[in-house]
C-alpha positions in Angstrom: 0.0 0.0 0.0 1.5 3.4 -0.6 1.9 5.6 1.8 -0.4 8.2 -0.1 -3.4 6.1 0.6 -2.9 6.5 4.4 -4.6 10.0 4.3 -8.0 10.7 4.7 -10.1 12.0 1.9 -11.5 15.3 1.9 -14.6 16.4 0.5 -15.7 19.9 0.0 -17.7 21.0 3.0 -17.4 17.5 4.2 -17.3 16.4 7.9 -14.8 13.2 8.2 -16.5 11.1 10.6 -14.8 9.9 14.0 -14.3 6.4 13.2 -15.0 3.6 15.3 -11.6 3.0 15.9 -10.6 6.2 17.3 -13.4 5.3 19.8 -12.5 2.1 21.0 -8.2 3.8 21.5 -10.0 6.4 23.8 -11.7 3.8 26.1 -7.7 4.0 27.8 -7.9 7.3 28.8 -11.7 6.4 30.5 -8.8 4.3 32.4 -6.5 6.8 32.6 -8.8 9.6 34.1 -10.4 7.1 36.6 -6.4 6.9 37.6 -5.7 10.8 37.5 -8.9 10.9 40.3 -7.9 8.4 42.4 -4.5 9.3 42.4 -5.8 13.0 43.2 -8.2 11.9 46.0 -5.4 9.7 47.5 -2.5 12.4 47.9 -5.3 15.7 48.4 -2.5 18.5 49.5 -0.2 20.7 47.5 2.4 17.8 46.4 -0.2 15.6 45.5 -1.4 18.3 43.2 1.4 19.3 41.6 2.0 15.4 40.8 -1.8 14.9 39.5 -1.7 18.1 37.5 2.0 17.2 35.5 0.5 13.5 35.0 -3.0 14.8 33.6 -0.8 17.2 31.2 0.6 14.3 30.2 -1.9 12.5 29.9 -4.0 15.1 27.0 -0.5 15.6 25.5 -0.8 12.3 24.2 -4.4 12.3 23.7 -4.7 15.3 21.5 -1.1 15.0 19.6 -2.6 11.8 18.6 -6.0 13.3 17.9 -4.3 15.7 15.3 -2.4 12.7 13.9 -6.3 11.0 13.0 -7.4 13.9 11.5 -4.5 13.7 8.7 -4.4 10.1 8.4 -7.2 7.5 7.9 -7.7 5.4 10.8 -9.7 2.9 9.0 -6.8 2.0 6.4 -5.0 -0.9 8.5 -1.6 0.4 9.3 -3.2 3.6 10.8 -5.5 1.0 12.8 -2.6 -1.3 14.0 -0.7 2.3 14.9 -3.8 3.3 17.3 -4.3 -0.1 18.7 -0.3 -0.4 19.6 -0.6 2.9 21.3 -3.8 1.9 22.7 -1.8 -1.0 24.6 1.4 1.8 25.3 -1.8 4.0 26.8 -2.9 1.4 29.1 0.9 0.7 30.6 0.7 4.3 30.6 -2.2 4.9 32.7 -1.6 1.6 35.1 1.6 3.4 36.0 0.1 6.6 37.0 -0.5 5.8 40.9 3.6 5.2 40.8 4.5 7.3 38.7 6.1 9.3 41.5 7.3 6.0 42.7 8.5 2.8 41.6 7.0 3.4 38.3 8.4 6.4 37.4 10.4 4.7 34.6 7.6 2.8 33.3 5.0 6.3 32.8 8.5 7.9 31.1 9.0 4.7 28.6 5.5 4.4 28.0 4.8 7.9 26.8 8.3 8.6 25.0 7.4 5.7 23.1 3.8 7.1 22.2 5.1 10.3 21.4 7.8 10.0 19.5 7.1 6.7 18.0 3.2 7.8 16.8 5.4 11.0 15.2 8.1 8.6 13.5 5.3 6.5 12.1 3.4 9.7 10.5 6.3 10.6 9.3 6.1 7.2 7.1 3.0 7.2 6.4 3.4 10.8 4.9 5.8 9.9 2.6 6.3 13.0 0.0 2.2 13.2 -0.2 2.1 16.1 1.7 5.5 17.9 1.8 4.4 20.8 4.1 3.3 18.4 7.3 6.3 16.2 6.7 8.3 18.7 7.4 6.1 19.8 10.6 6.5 16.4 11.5 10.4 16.6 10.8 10.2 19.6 13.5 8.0 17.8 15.4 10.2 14.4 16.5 12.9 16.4 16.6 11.2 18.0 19.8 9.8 15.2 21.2 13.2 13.7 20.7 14.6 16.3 22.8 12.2 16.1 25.2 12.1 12.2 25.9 15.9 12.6 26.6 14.3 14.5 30.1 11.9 12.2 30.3 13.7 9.1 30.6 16.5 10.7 32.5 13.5 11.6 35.1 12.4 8.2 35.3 15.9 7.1 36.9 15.8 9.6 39.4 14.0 9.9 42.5 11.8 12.3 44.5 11.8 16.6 43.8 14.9 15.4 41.3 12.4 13.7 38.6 9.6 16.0 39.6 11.7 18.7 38.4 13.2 17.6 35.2 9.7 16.4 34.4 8.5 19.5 34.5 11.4 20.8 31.6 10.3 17.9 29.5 6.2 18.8 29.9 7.2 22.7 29.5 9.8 22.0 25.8 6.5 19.9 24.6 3.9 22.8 25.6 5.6 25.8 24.8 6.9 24.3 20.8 3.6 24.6 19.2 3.4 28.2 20.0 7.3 28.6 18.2 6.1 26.7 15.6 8.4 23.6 16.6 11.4 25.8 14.9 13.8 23.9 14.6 17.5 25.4 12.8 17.7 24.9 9.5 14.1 23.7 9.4 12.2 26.8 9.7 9.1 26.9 12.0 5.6 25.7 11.4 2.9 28.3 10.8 -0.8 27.9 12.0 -2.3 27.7 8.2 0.1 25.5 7.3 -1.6 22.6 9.7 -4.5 21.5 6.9 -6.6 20.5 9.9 -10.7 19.4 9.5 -11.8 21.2 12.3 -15.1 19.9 12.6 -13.6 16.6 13.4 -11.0 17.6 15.5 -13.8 19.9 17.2 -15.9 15.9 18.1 -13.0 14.4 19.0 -12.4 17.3 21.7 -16.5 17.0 22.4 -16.1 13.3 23.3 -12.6 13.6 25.5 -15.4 15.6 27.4 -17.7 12.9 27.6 -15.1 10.7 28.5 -14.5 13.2 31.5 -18.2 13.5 32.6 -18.6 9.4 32.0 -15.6 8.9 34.7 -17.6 11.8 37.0 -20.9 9.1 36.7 -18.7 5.8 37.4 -17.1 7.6 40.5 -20.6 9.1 41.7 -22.3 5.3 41.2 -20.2 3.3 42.6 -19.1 5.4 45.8 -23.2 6.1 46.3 -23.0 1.7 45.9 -21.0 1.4 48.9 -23.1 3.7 50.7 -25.5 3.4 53.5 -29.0 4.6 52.4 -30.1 7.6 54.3 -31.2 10.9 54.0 -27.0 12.4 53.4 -26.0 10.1 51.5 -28.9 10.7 48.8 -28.8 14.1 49.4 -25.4 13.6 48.5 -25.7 11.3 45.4 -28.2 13.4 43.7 -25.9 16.9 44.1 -23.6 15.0 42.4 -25.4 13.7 39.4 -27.2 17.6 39.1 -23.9 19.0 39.4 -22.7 16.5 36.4 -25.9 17.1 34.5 -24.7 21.3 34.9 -21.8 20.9 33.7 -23.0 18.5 30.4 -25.6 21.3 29.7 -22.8 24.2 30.1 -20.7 22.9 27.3 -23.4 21.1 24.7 -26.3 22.7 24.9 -24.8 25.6 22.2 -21.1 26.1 22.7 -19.8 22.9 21.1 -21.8 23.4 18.1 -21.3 26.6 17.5 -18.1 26.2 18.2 -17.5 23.2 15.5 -19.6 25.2 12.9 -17.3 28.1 13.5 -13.8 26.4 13.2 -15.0 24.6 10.4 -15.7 27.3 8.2 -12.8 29.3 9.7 -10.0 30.6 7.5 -7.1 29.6 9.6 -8.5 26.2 11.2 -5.1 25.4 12.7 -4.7 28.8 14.5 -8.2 27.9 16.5 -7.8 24.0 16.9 -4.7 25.1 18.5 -5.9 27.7 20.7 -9.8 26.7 21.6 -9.1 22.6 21.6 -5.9 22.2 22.3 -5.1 24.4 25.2 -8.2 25.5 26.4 -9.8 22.1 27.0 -7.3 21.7 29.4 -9.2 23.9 32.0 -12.3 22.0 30.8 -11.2 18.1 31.8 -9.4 19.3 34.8 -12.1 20.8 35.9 -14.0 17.7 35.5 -11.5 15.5 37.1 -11.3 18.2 40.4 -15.2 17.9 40.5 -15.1 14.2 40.6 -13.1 14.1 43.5 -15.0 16.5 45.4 -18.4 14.4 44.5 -16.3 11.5 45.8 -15.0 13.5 48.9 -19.0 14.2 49.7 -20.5 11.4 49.1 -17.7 9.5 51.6 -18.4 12.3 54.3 -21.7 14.7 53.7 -21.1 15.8 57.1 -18.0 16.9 59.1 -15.2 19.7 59.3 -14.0 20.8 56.0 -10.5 20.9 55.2 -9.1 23.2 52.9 -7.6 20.6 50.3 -11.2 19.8 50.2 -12.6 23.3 49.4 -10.2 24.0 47.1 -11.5 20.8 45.0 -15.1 21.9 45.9 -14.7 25.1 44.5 -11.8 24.7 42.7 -13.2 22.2 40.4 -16.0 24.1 39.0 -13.7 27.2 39.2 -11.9 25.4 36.8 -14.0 24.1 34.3 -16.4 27.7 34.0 -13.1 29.6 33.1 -12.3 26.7 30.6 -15.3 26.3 29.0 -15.6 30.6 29.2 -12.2 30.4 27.2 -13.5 28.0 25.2 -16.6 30.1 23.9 -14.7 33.4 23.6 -13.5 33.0 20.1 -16.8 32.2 18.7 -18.9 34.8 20.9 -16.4 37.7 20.5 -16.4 38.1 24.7 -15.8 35.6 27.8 -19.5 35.0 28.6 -21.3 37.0 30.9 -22.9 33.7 33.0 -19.8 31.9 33.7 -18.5 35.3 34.6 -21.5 35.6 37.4 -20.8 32.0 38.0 -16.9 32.4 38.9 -18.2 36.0 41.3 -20.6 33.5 43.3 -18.1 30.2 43.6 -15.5 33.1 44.9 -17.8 34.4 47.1 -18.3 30.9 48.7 -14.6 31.0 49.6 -14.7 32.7 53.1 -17.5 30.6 54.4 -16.5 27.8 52.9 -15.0 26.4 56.2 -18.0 26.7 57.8 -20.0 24.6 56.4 -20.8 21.6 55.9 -19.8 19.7 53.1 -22.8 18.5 51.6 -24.0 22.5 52.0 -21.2 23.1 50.1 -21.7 21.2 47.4 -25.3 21.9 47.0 -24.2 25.6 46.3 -21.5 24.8 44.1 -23.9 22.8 42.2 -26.5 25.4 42.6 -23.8 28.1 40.9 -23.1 25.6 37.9 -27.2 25.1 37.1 -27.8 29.1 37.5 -24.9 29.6 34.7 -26.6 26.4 32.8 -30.0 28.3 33.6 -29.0 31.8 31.9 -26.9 30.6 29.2 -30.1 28.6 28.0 -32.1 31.5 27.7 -29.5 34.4 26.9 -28.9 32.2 23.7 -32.1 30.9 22.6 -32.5 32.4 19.3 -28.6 31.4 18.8 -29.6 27.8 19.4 -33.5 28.6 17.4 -30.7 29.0 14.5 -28.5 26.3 15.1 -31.5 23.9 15.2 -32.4 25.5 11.8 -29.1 24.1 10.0 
């Protein structure tokens, strides 16, 4: 087969459909988010943090580099498929690591996601060929950098303590800071946004079902903590904050934003520039978000009532915090301004803050999830002639 047929066809105002195997690679990182939460809940104080929140970078590194790498080649032509499925099985050492990673598994996580990074890049690079002679050479700049940055990487691995923590955090800050230099590279040049040929409206689903993936985790940690449960009064109470809270957040991001926002990077004249910015980097804020707001549904259902500490408030809060400014970012390209509710919605969860500690925690998280269905609640009818025309298309 020649390399040329590993591309995906395009069609004029076409939509290339996620395929089935792009689905079944991102049932890992259901595994890996479930292990980012955990991990989280487990080590809930500054360290533990810091640890969780270089992991889950990580973690969407790979995710969406490899995201960008389906929506150039064809998933359904077989070496593309035996790629994704031999990074699915890297992806799942990847995420079985993640508890450790700070431990005796440090050089595990570091193989594991060297070889996804710079061996997905290595294999593009064949499967490009001279077909498309502007992304081989971002791809020439591209495992060049991740070259440089697995060296850190692995040397992490074999160390121990603040050490790897450290020169982890060089290797995570070459990878995020070369897309915005364009991966220059001497003698190479540097990428520029329209040279990425990107279909944004697929690259714009895959983004939309990370964040299912996110919410789905959310649901799995809500059921089966509530399943261990006694059944009282609390613990409902409890359960069904949870699952509103979750249903909030859901209605924040789909009800218009996604689609708008798909419609509007697919007819956008520099798709790359706004994959890069709105998907890339934004939805950061948006799956952390999630992942914090898991932990603090887990956090209440295990203890509705009791003394709240402040590792706990800050995930209370923190978590939708997180994932209003995200989603706000998110939506400011397409509505010209952050919007106005998640800016009301960031005044109220900042206003909980110095009474936070007296309360209790299932109050809490009754008005946290009260904030998130207000913003939910006046976003739905601020834009319902935007959605009236949405429906029409």
């Amino acid at each position: 087969m020649s390399p040329r047929n590993l591309l995906r066809s395009r069609h004029e105002g076409g939509h290339a459909r996620v395929t089935y195997v792009e689905l079944f690679f991102d049932l890992v990182f259901v595994f890996a988010i479930t292990q980012l939460s955990h991990t989280l809940l487990a080590h809930l104080d500054l360290a533990g943090a810091l640890h969780t929140l270089l992991l889950f970078l990580a973690v969407w590194w790979v995710w969406i580099f490899t995201s960008w790498v389906t929506n150039w080649l064809d998933p359904d032509r077989t070496p593309v498929r035996l790629a994704l499925l031999v990074l699915m099985l890297l992806g799942l050492l990847l995420s079985t690591s993640i508890p450790e990673a700070f431990g005796e598994k440090g050089l595990l996580f570091a193989i594991a996601y060297v070889s996804m990074q710079v061996g997905r890049s290595l294999f593009v690079l064949w499967a490009l060929g001279d077909s498309s002679p502007g992304n081989t050479r971002n791809f020439q700049r591209i495992t060049i950098w991740l070259g440089f940055s697995a060296i850190f990487w692995i040397a992490g691995g074999l160390m121990d303590g603040e050490a790897r923590l450290m020169v982890w955090i060089m290797a995570l800050g070459l990878e995020y800071v070369a897309p915005s230099l364009g991966f220059r590279v001497p003698n190479l040049g540097r990428s520029k946004t329209g040279d990425w040929d990107v279909e944004g409206a697929h690259l714009a689903e895959r983004c939309c079902l990370f964040v299912i993936i996110a919410l789905g985790e959310s649901i799995l940690v809500t059921g089966a903590t509530f399943a261990e449960a006694q059944i009282n009064l609390l613990s409902v109470s409890a359960f069904l904050t949870a699952f509103v809270g979750t249903i909030a957040m859901w209605w924040i991001y789909f009800d218009v934003g996604a689609e708008r926002s798909a419609e509007h990077i697919a007819k956008s004249n520099d798709p790359g520039k706004l994959a890069r910015q709105a998907y890339t980097y934004t939805h950061l804020l948006v799956v952390a978000g999630i992942v914090v707001c898991a932990v603090a549904d887990e956090l209440v259902l295990a203890h509705p009532i009791g003394h709240l500490e402040r590792p706990a408030i800050a995930a209370m809060i923190g978590g939708p915090a997180l994932y209003l400014a995200g989603v706000g970012l998110f939506k400011w390209p397409v509505a010209g301004n952050f919007p106005l509710s998640h800016i009301i919605g960031l005044v109220l969860l900042a206003l909980l803050v110095p009474v936070a500690s007296h309360l209790e925690p299932i109050v809490l998280a009754g008005l946290t999830s009260a904030v998130l269905v207000i913003v939910a609640a006046w976003e739905t009818w601020s834009l319902r002639h935007t959605r009236a025309e949405l429906r029409k298309h």
